[in-house]
C-alpha positions in Angstrom: 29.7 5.5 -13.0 29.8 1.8 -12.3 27.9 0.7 -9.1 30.0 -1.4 -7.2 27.3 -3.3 -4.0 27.3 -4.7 -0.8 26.9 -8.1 0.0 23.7 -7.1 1.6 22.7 -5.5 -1.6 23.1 -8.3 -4.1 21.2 -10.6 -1.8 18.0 -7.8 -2.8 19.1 -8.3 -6.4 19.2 -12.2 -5.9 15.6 -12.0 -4.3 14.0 -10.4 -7.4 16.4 -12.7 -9.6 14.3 -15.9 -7.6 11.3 -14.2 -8.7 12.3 -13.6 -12.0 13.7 -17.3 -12.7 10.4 -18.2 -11.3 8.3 -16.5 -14.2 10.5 -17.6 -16.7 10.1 -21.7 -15.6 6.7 -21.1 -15.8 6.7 -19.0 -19.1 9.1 -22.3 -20.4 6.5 -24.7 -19.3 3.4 -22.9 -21.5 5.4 -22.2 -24.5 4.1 -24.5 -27.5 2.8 -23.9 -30.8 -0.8 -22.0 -31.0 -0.6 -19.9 -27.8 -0.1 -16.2 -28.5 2.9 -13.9 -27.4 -0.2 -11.5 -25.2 -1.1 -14.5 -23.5 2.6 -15.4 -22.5 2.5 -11.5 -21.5 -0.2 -11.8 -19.3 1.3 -15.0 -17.5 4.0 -13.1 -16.9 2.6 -9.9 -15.4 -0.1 -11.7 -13.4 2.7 -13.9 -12.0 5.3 -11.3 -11.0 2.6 -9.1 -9.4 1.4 -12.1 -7.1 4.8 -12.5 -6.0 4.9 -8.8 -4.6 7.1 -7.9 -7.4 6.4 -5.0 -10.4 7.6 -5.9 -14.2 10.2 -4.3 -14.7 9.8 -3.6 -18.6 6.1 -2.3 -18.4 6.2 1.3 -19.1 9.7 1.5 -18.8 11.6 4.0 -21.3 15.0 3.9 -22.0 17.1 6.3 -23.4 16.8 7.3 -26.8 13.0 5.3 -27.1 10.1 7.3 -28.2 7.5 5.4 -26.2 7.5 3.7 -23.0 7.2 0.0 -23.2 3.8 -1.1 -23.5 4.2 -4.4 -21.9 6.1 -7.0 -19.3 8.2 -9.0 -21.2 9.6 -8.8 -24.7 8.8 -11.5 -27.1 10.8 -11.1 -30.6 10.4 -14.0 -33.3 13.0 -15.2 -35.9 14.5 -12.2 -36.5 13.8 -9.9 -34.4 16.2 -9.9 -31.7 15.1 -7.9 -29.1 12.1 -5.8 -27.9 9.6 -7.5 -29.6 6.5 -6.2 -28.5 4.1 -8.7 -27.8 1.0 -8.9 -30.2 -1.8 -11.6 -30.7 0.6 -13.8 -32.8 0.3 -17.5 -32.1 3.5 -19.1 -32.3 3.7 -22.2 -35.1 6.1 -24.9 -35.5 9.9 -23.6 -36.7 9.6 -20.3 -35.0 12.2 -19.1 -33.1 11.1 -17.0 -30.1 13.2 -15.0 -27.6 11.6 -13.6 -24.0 12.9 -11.1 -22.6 12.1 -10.4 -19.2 12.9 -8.2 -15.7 12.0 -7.7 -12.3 11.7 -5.0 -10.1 11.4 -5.7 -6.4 12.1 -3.5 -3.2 13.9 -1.0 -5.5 16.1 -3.7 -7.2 16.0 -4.9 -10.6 17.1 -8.1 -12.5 17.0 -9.0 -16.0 17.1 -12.1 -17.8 16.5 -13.8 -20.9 16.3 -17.2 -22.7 15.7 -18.6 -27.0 12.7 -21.4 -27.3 12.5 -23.4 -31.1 8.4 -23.9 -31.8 8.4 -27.6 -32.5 10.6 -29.0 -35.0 14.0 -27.1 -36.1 16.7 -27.3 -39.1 20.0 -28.2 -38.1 21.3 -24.6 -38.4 18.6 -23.2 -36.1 19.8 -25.7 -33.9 22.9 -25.0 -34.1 22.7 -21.0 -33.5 20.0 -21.6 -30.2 23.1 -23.8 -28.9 26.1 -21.5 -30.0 24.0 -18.4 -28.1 23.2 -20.6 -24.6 26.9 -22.2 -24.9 27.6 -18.4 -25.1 26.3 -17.5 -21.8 27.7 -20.5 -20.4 31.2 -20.5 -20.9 32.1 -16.7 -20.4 30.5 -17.1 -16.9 33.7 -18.2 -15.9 35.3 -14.9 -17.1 32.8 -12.8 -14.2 36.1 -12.7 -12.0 37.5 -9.7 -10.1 40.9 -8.6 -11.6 39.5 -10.1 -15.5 38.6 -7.4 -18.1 35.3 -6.4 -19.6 37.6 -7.3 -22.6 37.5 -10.7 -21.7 34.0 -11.4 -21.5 33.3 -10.0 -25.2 36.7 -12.2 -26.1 34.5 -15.5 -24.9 31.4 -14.5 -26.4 32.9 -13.9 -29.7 35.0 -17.1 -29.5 32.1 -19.1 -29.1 30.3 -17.4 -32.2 33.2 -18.3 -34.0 33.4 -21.8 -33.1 29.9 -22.4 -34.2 30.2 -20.8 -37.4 27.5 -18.0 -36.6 27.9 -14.3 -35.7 27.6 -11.5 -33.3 25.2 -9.2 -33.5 27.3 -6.0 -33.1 25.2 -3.0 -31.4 23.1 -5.0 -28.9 25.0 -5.0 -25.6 24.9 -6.3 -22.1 25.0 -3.6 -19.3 24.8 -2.9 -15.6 22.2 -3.3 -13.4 20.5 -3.5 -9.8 19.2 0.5 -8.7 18.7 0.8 -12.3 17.7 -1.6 -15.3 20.5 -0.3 -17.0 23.4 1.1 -15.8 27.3 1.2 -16.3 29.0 -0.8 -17.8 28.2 -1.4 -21.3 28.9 -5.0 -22.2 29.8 -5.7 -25.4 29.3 -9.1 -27.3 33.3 -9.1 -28.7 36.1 -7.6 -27.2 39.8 -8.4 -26.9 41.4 -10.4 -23.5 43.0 -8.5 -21.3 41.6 -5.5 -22.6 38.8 -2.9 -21.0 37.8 -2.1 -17.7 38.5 -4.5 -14.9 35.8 -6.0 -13.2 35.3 -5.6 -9.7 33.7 -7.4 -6.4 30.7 -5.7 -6.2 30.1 -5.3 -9.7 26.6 -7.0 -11.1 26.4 -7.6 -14.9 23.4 -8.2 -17.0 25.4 -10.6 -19.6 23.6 -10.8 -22.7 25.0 -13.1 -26.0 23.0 -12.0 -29.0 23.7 -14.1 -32.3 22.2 -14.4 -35.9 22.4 -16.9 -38.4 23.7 -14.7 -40.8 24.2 -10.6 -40.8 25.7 -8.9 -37.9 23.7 -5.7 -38.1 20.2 -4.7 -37.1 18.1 -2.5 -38.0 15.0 -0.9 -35.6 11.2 -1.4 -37.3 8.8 1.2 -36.6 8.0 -0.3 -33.1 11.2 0.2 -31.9 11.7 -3.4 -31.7 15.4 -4.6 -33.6 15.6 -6.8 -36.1 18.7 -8.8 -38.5 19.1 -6.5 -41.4 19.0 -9.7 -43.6 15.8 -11.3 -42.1 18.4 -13.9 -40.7 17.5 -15.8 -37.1 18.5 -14.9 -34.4 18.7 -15.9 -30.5 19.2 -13.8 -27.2 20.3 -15.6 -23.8 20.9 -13.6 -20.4 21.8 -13.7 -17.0 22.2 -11.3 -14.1 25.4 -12.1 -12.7 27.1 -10.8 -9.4 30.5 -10.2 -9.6 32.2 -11.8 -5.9 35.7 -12.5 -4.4 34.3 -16.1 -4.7 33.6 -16.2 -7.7 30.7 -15.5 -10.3 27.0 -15.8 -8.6 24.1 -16.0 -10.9 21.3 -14.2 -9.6 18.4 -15.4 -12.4 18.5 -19.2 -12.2 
C-alpha cells in the first residue's frame, strides 16, 4: 500500500530532511583523503543525535538481511554500491565513495544520498559521478501528480544512456516517511507513460544508481552490494514529496 500524506505530514518529513541535509554538508566538508569511513560514521551519529534526531540506518534491518545494520550511514567505495559498512579504511586519492544516509525524527524518516571522487579522477569517473547527479536532477521534473512511476525510470535510464554508462538493475528507489521503506518500488528504467501514477501526497526516496561497466551486482559476505565486474560505481538520492505544486525536495 502506498502512503499518500497530509500537508501537515510532509512538513515532519521535511524537518528530519533539514536535519539530514545538515549532516551530509558537514560529512561533504570533512571528506578528503586519509580520514577513515568510522570516523565519517561517528560525525554522522554524533551530529544527528545533537540535533534531537536518531540515525535512521543504525540497527535497522530490512527485509531479507541477516543482521541489523551496525552503523549510521553507509559508506561503499568504488564498487560497492550500496551498504557499505563502514570500517577503518582511510580514503586515498581516486577513490570513489558513496554515503548513504537517513534520519529518523518524531516518527518520520528521510533518506538521502550523494558520490564524492578522493582527489584526482580519470575522465570516465568523472564522467559516471556526473551522469548519476544529472540523473537525480533531471527526472525531478517527472515527481508530478498524474505522471507515471514509468516515467521516472524512463529519465533515469535516458540519462545513463546519454552518458554512455549504465543502470545498475536490482537496486531501487522506494517509499518513505512512517517507514524507511515503504511502497512504491522505484525502479532505475522504466517506460513513459507506463506504471503506477503518482499522486499528491506521495513521498519518494529517488535513488539513480550507475556503474561504469556491468549492470548487475552481486552481495559480499557483509551484505553490502557490489558491480559484478569490479566496475565503479555512484549512488545519488533525494527524498522528494510529491505536491499539486509541483516536486518539493525534502533533503537539500
Amino acid at each position: 500500500m502506498v502512503n499518500i500524506y497530509t500537508n501537515e505530514e510532509i512538513e515532519k518529513i521535511a524537518l528530519s530532511g533539514k536535519i539530514l541535509a545538515k549532516t551530509s554538508r558537514l560529512l561533504k566538508g570533512e571528506i578528503k583523503e586519509g580520514i577513515s569511513l568510522k570516523q565519517l560514521d561517528k560525525m554522522a551519529h554524533d551530529f544527528i543525535k545533537s540535533a534531537g534526531a536518531e540515525p535512521a540506518f543504525l540497527n535497522y534491518q530490512p527485509e531479507g538481511a541477516d543482521h541489523p545494520y551496525p552503523a549510521s550511514i553507509c559508506a561503499s567505495i568504488n564498487d560497492i554500491v550500496v551498504h557499505g559498512i563502514p570500517t577503518d579504511y582511510k580514503l586515498h586519492t581516486g577513490d570513489v565513495l558513496k554515503v548513504d544516509l537517513g534520519v529518523k525524527l518524531n516518527g518520520f524518516y528521510s533518506d538521502s544520498a550523494f558520490t564524492v571522487i578522493i582527489g584526482k579522477s580519470t575522465k570516465e569517473t568523472t564522467n559516471l559521478v556526473k551522469a548519476t547527479y544529472t540523473a537525480l536532477d533531471e527526472v525531478i521534473r517527472h515527481v508530478k501528480p498524474g505522471n507515471k512511476l514509468g516515467d521516472i525510470g524512463w529519465s533515469i535510464e535516458k540519462t545513463a544512456k546519454r552518458f554512455g554508462v549504465n543502470v545498475i538493475i536490482g537496486l531501487t528507489g522506494h517509499g518513505i516517511g512512517y517507514d524507511l521503506h515503504e511502497d512504491p518500488t522505484i525502479y532505475n528504467y522504466g517506460n513513459k507513460g507506463q506504471g503506477m501514477e503518482l499522486k499528491a501526497g506521495m513521498v519518494l526516496a529517488i535513488e539513480p544508481m550507475f556503474s561504469a561497466g556491468t549492470t548487475q551486482v552481486i552481495q559480499l559476505d557483509d551484505e553490502s552490494w557490489a558491480t559484478k565486474d569490479g566496475s565503479l560505481s555512484a549512488h545519488f538520492e533525494h527524498t522528494i514529496a510529491v505536491t499539486a505544486k509541483g516536486p518539493i525536495i525534502l533533503t537539500q
